[in-house]
C-alpha positions as CSV (number, residue, x, y, z in Angstrom):
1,X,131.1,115.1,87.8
2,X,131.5,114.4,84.4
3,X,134.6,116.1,82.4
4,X,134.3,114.7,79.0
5,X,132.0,115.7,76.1
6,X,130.7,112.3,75.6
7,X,130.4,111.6,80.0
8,X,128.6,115.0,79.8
9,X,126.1,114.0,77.0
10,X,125.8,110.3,78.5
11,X,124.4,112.1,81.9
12,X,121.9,113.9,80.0
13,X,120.7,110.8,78.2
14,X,120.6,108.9,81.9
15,X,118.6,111.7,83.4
16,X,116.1,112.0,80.6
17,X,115.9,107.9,80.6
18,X,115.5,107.6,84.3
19,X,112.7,109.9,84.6
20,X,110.7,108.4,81.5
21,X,111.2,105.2,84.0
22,X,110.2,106.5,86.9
23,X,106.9,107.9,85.1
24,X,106.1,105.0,83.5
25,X,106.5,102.6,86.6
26,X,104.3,105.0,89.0
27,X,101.8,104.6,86.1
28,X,101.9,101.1,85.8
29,X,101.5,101.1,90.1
30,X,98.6,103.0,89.9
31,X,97.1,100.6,87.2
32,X,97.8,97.5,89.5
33,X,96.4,98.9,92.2
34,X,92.7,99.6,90.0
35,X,92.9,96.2,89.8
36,X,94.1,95.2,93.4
37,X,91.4,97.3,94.5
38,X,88.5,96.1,92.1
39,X,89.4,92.6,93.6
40,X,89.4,93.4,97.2
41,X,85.9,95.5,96.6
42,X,84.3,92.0,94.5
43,X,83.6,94.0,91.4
44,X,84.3,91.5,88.8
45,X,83.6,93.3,85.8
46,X,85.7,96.8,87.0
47,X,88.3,94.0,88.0
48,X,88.3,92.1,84.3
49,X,88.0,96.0,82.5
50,X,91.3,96.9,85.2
51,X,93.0,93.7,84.5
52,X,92.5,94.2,80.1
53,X,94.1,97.7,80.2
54,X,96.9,96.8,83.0
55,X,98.4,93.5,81.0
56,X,99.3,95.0,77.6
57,X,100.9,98.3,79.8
58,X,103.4,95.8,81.9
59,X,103.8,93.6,78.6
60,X,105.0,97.6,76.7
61,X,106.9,98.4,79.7
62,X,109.1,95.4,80.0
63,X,109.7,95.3,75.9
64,X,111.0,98.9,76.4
65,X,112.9,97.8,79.6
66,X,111.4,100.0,81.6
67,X,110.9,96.6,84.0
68,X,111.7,92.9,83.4
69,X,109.9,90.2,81.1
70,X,109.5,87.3,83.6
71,X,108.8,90.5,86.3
72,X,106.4,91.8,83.7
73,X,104.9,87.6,82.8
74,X,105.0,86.8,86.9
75,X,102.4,90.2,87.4
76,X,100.1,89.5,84.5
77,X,99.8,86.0,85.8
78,X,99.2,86.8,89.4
79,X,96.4,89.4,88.6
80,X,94.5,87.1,86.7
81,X,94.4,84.5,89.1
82,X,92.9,87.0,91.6
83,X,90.1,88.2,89.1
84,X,89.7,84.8,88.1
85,X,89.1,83.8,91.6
86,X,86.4,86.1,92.0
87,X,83.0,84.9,91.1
């Protein structure tokens, strides 16, 4: 356990920082999975309104760090595809 002032107010900071991350990656699952599942049902136009609110979330979430750009690029390209696919 941290001894120090400065170990005991960095554990703090990690705690508080690792729930915000936690949060915000369960939100951005759920907000794949609106789109996942639009796809799988055919609905092209809940798929394409899914798809426009879960692109700028990833792109937020990997400029904050909360996940990685190319991780963030790789599953904005891979849910477009699918929708685009569907027609």
């Amino acid at each position: 356990m941290a001894t120090h002032k400065s170990a005991e107010k960095r554990d703090r900071q990690n705690k508080r920082r690792r729930a915000r991350n936690i949060s915000a990656k369960s939100a951005l699952r759920t907000k794949v999975k609106a789109v996942d599942t639009a796809v799988e049902g055919k609905k092209k136009t809940e798929a394409v309104a899914a798809l426009k609110a879960t692109a700028p979330a990833l792109a937020k979430a990997a400029s904050k760090g909360v996940i990685h750009k190319k991780n963030a690029s790789r599953k904005i390209s891979r849910l477009t595809k699918k929708v685009n696919a569907l027609k």
